[in-house]
GUGU-883725 format. One record per residue (C-alpha): residue in one letter; x, y, z. Coordinates in steps of 0.2 Angstrom, whole numbers, plus 5000, padded with zeros to 4 digits. Example, Ala and Ser with C-alpha at 12.3 -4.5 7.8 and 13.67 -1.06 7.14 Angstrom:
A506249785039 S506849955036 
***
This chain:
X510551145086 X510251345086 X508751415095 X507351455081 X507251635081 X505451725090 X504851715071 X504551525071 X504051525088 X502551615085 X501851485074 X500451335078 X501451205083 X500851085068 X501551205053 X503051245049 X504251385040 X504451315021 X505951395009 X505351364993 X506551384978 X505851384961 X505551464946 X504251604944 X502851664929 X502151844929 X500751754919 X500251574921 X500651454938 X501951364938 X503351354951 X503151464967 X501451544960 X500751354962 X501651294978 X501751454987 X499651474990 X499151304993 X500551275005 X499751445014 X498151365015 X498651205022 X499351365036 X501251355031 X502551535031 X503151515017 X504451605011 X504951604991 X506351654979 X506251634961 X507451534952 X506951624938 X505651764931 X504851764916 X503551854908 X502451684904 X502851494901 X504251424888 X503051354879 X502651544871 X503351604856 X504451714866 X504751754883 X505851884894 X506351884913 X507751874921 X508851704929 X509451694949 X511351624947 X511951544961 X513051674970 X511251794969 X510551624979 X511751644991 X511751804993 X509851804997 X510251655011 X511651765019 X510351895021 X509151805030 X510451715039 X511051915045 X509351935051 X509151775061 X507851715049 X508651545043 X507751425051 X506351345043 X505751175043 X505551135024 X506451175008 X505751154994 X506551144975 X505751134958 X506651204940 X508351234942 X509151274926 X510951274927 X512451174938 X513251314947 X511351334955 X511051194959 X512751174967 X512251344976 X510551264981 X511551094992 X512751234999 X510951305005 X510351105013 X511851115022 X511751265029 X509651245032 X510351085040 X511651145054 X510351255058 X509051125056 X509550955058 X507750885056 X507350995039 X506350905028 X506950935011 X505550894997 X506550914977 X505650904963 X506950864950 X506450954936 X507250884921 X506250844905 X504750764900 X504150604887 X506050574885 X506550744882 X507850854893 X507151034894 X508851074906 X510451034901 X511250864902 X512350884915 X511250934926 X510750754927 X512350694935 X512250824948 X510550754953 X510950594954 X512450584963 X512250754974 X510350784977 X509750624977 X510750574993 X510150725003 X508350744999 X507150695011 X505750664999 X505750634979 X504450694966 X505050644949 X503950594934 X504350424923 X505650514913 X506450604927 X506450444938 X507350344923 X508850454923 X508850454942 X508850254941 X509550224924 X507950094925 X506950084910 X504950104918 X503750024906 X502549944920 X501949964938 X503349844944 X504549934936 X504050094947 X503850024962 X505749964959 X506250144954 X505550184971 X506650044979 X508150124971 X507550274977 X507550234993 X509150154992 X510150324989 X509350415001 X507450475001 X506250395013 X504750455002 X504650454985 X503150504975 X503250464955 X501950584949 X501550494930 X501950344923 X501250334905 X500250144907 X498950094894 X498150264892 X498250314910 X499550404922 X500050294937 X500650374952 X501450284963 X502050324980 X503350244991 X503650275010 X505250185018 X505050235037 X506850115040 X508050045031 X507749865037 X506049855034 X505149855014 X504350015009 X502550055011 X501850094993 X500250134985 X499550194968 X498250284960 X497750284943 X497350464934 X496350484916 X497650524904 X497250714895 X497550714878 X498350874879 X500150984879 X500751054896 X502251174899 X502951144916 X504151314915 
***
């Protein structure tokens, strides 16, 4: 493994470097400008780069920004990489809105990776919502097949966790199978954030520390808000 540069030296030994690749709002928090601060707090370096940039939330009328492609992505990493600045100890990902980015973004793992061999890689599989796709389709492939296998820990929602699974979730048992699937393909932490259950969101959370051995799970159970939320 390459020696961490004099950067990640300097830091407390129970923190860590954290790329985070997401999208971006100048107004509203969504993406980077709600993983970015609290991850400072809890006495990360975190580095960002937007996956995209708009001027508010899609959920507007309108919005204007601009959108990272792929080779912009990598061009960001060589950068860094140039600069001895490559080696972090997370990456996280959120919206990604096309394939060719996304295919950009596993070209990223594996370089984090031969730098890193123990990254952590923490994806949000951005997706859609109440049986919605708010990416396009064949985005959906790509994660299951390509991300999934790689990612160290998963944060779906129901919806995003039934196209992972191509399981049906309907009840707690269903999720804690999701999970199992889950962990099957790769992840040993998987967190679904909302299962739509009798007027509440259930969260559960899975923890497979070896292969052999059943997950360690847990739930809690969150007060539905009768409310519409835009997540880019």
């Amino acid at each position: 493994m390459a020696s961490p540069p004099i950067l990640s030296l300097a830091l407390p030994s129970n923190t860590g470097r954290v790329l985070s690749i997401q999208s971006h709002t100048v107004q509203g928090y969504v993406g980077n400008k709600s993983a970015v601060f609290p991850l400072q707090l809890l006495g990360y370096d975190v580095d960002p780069i937007n996956s995209v940039q708009f001027s508010n939330h899609t959920g507007y009328p309108t919005f204007k920004g601009q959108v990272l492609n792929g080779q912009q992505l990598l061009d960001l990493v060589e950068g860094l990489e140039a600069n001895n600045l490559l080696y972090y100890t997370h990456l996280l990902t959120g919206y990604i809105g096309s394939v060719s980015f996304l295919k950009s973004v596993l070209e990223v793992v594996d370089k984090l990776r031969s730098i890193n061999p123990n990254l952590t890689y923490v994806c949000d599989p951005v997706m859609g919502d109440e049986g919605k796709l708010y990416v396009p389709e064949d985005l959906v492939s790509v994660y299951r097949e390509k991300v999934v296998p790689v990612a160290s820990m998963l944060t779906p929602n129901q919806f995003e966790a039934e196209l992972l699974t191509k399981l049906r979730i309907g009840s707690e048992t269903d999720g804690r199978k999701a999970c199992n699937i889950l962990h099957a393909a790769g992840p040993s932490k998987v967190v679904i954030t909302s299962i739509n259950i009798d007027g509440n969101l259930l969260l559960i959370g899975s923890h497979q520390k070896d292969k052999e051995q059943a997950p360690e799970q847990f739930k809690i159970v969150i007060p539905r808000i009768p409310a519409y939320f835009t997540e880019i």
